[in-house]
PQR file of N, CA, C, O and H, with PARSE charges and radii, in Angstrom:
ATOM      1  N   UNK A   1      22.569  93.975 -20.532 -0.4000 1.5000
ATOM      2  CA  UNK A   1      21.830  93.304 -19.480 -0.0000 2.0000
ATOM      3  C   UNK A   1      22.162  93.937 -18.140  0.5500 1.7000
ATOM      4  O   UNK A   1      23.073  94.761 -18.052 -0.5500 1.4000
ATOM      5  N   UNK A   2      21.690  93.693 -17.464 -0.4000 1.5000
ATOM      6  CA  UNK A   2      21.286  94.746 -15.681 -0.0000 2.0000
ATOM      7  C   UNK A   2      21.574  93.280 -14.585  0.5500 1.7000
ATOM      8  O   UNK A   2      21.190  92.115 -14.480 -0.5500 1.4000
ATOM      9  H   UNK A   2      20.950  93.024 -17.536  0.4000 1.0000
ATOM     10  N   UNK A   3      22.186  93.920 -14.141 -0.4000 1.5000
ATOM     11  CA  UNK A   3      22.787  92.365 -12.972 -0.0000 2.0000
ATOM     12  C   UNK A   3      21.598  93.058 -12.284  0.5500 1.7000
ATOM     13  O   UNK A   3      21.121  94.187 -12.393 -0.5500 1.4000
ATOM     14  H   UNK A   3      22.497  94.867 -14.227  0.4000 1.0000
ATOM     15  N   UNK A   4      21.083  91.278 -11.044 -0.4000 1.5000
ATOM     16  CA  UNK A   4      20.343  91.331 -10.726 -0.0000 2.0000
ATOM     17  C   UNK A   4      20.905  91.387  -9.189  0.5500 1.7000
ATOM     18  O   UNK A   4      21.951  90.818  -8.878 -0.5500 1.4000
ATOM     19  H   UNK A   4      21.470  90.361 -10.955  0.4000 1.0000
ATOM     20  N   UNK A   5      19.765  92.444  -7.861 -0.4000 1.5000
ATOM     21  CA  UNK A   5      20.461  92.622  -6.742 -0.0000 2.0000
ATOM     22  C   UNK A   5      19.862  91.215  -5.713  0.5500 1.7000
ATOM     23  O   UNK A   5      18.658  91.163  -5.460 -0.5500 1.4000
ATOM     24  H   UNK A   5      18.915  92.905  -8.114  0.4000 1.0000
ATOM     25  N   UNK A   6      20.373  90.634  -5.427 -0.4000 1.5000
ATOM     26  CA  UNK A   6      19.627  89.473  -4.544 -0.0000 2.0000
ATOM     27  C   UNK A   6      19.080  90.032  -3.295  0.5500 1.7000
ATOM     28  O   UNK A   6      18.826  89.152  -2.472 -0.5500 1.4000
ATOM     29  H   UNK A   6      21.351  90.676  -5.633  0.4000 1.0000
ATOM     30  N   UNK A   7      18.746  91.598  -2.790 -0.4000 1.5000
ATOM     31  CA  UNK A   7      17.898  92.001  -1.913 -0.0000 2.0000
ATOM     32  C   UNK A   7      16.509  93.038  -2.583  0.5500 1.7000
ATOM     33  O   UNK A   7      15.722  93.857  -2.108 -0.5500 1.4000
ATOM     34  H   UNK A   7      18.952  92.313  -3.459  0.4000 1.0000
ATOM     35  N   UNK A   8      16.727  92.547  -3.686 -0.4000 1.5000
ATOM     36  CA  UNK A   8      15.684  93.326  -4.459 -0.0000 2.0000
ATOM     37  C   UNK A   8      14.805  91.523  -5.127  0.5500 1.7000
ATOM     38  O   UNK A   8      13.961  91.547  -6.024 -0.5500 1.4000
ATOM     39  H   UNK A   8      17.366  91.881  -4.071  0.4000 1.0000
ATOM     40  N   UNK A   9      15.109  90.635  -4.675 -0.4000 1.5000
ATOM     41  CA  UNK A   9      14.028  89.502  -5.277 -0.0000 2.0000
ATOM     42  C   UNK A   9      13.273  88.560  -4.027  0.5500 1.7000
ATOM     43  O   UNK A   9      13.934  88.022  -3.138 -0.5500 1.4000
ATOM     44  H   UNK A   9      15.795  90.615  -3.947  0.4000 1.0000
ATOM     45  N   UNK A  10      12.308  88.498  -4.091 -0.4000 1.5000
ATOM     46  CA  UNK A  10      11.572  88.418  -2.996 -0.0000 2.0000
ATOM     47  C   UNK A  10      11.928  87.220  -2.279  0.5500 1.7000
ATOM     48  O   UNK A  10      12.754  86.556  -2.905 -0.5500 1.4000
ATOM     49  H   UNK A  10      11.771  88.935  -4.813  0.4000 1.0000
ATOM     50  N   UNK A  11      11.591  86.737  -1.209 -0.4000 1.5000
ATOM     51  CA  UNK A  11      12.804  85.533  -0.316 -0.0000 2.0000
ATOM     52  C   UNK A  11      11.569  84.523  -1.027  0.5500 1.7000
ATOM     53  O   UNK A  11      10.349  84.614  -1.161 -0.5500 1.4000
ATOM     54  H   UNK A  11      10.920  87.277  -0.701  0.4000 1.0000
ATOM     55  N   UNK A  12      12.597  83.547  -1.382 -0.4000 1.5000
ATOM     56  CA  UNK A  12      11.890  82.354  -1.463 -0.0000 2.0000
ATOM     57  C   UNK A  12      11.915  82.082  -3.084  0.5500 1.7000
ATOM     58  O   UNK A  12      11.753  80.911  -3.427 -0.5500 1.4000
ATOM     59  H   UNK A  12      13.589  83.473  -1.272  0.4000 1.0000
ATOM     60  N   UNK A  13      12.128  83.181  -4.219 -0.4000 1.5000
ATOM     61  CA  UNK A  13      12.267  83.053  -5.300 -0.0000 2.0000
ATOM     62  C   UNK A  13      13.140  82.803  -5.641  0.5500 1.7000
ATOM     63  O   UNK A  13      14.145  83.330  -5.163 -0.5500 1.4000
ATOM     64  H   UNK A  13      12.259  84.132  -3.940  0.4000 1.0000
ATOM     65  N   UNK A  14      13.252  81.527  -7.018 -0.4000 1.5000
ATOM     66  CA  UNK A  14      14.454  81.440  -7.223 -0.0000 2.0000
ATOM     67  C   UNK A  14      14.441  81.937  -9.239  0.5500 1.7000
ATOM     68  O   UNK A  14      13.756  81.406 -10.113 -0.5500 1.4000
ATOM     69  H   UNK A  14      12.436  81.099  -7.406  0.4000 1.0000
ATOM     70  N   UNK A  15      15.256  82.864  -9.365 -0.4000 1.5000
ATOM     71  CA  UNK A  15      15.241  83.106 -10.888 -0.0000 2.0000
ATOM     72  C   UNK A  15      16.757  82.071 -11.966  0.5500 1.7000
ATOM     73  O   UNK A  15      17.953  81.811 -11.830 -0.5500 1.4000
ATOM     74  H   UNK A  15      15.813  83.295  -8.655  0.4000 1.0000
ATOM     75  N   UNK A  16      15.691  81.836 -12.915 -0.4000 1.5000
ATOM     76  CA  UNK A  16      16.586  80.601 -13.415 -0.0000 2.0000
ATOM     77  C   UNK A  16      17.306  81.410 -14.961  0.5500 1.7000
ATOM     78  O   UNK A  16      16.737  82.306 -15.585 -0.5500 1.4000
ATOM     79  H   UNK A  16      14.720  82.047 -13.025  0.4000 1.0000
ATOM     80  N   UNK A  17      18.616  80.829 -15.300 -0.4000 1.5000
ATOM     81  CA  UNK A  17      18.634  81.226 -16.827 -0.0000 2.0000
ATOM     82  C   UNK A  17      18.076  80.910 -17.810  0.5500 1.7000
ATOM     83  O   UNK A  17      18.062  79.679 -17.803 -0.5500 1.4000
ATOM     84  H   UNK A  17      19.078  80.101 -14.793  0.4000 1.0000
ATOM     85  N   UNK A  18      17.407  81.415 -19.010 -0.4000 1.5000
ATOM     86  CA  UNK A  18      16.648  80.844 -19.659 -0.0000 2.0000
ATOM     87  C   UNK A  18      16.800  79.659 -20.266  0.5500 1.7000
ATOM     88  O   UNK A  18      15.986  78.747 -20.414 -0.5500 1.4000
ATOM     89  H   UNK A  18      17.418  82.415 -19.016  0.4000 1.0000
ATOM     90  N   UNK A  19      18.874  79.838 -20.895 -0.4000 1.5000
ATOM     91  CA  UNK A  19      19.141  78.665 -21.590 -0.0000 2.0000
ATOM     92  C   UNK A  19      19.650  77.465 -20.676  0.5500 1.7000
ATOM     93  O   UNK A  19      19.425  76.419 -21.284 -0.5500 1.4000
ATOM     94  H   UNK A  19      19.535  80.579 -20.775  0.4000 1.0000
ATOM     95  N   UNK A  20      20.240  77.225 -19.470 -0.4000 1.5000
ATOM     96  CA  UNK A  20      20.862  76.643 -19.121 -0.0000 2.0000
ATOM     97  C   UNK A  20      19.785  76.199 -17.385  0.5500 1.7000
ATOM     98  O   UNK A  20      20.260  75.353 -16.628 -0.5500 1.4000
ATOM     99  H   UNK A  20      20.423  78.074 -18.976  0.4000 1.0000
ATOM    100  N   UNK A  21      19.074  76.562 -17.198 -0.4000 1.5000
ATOM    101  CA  UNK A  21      18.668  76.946 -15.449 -0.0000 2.0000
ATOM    102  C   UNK A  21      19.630  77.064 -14.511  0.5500 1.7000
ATOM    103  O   UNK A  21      19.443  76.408 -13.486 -0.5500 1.4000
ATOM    104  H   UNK A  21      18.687  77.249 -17.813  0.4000 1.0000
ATOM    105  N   UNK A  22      20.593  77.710 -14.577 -0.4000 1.5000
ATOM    106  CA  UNK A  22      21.776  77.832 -13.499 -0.0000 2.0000
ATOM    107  C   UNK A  22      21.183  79.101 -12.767  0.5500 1.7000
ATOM    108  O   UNK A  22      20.401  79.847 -13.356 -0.5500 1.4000
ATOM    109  H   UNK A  22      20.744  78.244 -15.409  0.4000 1.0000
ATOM    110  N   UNK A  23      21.565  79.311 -11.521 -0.4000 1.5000
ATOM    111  CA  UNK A  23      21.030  80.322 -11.277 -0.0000 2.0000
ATOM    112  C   UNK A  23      21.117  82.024 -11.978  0.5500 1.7000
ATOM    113  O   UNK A  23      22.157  82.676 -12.077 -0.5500 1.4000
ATOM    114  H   UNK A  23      22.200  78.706 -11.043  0.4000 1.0000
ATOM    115  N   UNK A  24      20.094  82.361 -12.292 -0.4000 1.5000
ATOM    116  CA  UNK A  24      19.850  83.838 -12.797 -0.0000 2.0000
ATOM    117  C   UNK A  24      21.428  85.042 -12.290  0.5500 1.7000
ATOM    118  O   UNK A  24      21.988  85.048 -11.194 -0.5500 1.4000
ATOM    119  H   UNK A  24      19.250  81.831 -12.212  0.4000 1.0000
ATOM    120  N   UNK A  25      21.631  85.562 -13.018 -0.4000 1.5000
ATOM    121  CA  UNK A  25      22.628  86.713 -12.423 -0.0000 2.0000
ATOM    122  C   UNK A  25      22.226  87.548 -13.262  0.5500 1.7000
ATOM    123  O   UNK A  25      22.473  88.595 -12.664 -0.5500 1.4000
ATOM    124  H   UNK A  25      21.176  85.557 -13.908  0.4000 1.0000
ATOM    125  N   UNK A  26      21.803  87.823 -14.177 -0.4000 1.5000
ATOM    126  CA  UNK A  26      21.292  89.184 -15.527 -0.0000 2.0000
ATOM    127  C   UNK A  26      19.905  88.953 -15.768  0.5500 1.7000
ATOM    128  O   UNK A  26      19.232  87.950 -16.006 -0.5500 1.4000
ATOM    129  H   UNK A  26      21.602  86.972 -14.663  0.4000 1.0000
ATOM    130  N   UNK A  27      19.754  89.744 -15.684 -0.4000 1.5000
ATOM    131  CA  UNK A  27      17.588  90.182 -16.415 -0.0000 2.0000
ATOM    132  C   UNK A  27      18.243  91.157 -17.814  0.5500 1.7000
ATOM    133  O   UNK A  27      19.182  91.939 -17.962 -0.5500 1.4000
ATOM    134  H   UNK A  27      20.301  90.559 -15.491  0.4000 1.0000
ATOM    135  N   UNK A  28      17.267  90.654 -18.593 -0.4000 1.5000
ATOM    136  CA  UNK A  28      17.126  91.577 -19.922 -0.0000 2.0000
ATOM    137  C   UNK A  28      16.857  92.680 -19.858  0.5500 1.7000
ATOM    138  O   UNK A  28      15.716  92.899 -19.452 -0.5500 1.4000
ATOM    139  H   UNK A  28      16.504  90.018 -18.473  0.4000 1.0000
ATOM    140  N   UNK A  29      17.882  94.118 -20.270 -0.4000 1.5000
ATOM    141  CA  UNK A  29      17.314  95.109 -20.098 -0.0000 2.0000
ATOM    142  C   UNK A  29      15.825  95.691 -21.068  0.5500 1.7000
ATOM    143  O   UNK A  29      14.850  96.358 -20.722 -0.5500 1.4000
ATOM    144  H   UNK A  29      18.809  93.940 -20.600  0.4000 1.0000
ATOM    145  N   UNK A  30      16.129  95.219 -22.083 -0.4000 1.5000
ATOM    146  CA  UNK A  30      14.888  95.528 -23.057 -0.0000 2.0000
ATOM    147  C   UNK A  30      13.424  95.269 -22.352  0.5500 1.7000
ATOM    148  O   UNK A  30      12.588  96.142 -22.117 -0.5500 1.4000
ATOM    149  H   UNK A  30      16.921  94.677 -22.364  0.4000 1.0000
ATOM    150  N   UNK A  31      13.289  93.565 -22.009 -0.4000 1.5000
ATOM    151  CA  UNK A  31      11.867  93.039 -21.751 -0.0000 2.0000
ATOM    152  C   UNK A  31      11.967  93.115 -20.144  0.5500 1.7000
ATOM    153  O   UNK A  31      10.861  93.400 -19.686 -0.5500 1.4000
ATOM    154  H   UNK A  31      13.968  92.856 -22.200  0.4000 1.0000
ATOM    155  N   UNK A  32      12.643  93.001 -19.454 -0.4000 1.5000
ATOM    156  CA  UNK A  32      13.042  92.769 -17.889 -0.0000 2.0000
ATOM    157  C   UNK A  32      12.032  91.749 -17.509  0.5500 1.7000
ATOM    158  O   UNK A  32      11.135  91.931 -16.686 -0.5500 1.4000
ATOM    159  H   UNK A  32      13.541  92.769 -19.827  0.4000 1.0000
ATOM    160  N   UNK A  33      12.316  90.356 -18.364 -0.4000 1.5000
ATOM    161  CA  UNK A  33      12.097  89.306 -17.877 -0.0000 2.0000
ATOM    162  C   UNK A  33      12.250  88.534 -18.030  0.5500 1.7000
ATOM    163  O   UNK A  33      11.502  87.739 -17.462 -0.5500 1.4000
ATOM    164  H   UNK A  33      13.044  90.208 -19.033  0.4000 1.0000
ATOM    165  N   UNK A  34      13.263  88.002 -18.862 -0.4000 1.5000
ATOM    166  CA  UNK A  34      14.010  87.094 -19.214 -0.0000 2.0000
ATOM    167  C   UNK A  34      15.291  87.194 -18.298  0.5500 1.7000
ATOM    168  O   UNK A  34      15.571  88.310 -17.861 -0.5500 1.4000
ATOM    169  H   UNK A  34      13.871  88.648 -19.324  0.4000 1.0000
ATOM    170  N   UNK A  35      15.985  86.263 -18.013 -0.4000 1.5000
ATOM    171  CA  UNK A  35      16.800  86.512 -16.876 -0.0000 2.0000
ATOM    172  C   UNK A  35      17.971  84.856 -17.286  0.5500 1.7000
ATOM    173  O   UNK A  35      17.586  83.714 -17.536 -0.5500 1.4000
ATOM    174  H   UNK A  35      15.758  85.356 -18.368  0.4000 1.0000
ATOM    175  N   UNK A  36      19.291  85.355 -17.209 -0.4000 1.5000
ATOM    176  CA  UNK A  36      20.356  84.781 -17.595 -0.0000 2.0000
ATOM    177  C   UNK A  36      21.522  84.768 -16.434  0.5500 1.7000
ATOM    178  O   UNK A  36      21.536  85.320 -15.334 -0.5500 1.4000
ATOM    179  H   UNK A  36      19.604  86.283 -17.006  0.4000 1.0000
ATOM    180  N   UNK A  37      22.429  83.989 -17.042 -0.4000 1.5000
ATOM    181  CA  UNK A  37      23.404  83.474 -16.239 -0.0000 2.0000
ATOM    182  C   UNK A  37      24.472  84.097 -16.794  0.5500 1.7000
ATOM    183  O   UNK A  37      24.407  84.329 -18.001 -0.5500 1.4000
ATOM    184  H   UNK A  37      22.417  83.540 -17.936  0.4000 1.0000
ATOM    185  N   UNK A  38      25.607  84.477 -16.090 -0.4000 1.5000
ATOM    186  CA  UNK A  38      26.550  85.437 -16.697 -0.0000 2.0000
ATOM    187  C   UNK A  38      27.931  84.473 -17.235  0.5500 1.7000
ATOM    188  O   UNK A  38      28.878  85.047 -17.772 -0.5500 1.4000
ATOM    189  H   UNK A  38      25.660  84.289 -15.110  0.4000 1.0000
ATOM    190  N   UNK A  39      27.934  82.851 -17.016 -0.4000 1.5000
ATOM    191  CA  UNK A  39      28.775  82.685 -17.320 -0.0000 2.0000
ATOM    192  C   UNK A  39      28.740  82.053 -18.566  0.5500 1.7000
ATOM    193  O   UNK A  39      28.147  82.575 -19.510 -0.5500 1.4000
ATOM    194  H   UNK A  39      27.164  82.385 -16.579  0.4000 1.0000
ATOM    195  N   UNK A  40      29.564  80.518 -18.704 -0.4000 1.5000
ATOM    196  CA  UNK A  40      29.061  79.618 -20.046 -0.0000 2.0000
ATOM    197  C   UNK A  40      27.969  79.027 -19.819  0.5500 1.7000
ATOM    198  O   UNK A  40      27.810  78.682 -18.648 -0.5500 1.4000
ATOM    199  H   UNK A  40      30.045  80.093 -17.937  0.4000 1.0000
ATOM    200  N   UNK A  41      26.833  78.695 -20.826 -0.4000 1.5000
ATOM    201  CA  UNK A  41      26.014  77.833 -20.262 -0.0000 2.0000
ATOM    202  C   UNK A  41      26.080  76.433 -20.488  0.5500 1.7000
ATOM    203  O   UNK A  41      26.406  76.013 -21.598 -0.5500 1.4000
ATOM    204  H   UNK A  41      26.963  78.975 -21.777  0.4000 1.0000
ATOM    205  N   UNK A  42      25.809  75.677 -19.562 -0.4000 1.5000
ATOM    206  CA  UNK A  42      25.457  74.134 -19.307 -0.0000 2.0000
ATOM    207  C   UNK A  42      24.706  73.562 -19.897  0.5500 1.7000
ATOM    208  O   UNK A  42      24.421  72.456 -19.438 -0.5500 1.4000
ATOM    209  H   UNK A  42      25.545  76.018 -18.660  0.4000 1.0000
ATOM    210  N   UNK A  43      23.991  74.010 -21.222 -0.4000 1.5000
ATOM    211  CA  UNK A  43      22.522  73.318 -21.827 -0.0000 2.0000
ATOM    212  C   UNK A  43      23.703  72.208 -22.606  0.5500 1.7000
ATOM    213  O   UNK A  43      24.912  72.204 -22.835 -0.5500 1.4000
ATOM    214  H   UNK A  43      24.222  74.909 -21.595  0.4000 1.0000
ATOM    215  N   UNK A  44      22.476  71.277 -22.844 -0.4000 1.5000
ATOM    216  CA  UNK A  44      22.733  70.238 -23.776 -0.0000 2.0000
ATOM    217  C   UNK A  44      23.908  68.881 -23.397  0.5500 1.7000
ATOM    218  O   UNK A  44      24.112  67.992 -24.225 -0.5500 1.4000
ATOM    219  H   UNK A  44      21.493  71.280 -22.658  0.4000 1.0000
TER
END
């Protein structure tokens, strides 16, 4: 996965993790659009 640069996402967007919605820190390198959280996630 490709950390994401917070001056490369446009102001006002907010990117969520897929499993958890914490804020985004990784995009998928394969699809580059799925976008994750780098730590544990919070679901459930």
């Amino acid at each position: 996965m490709n950390v994401i640069y917070p001056l490369a996402v446009p102001k006002g967007r907010r990117l969520c993790c897929e499993v958890c919605e914490a804020p985004a820190e990784r995009v998928c390198a394969a699809c580059t659009v799925t976008y994750y959280w780098s730590g544990p996630n919070r679901s459930g």
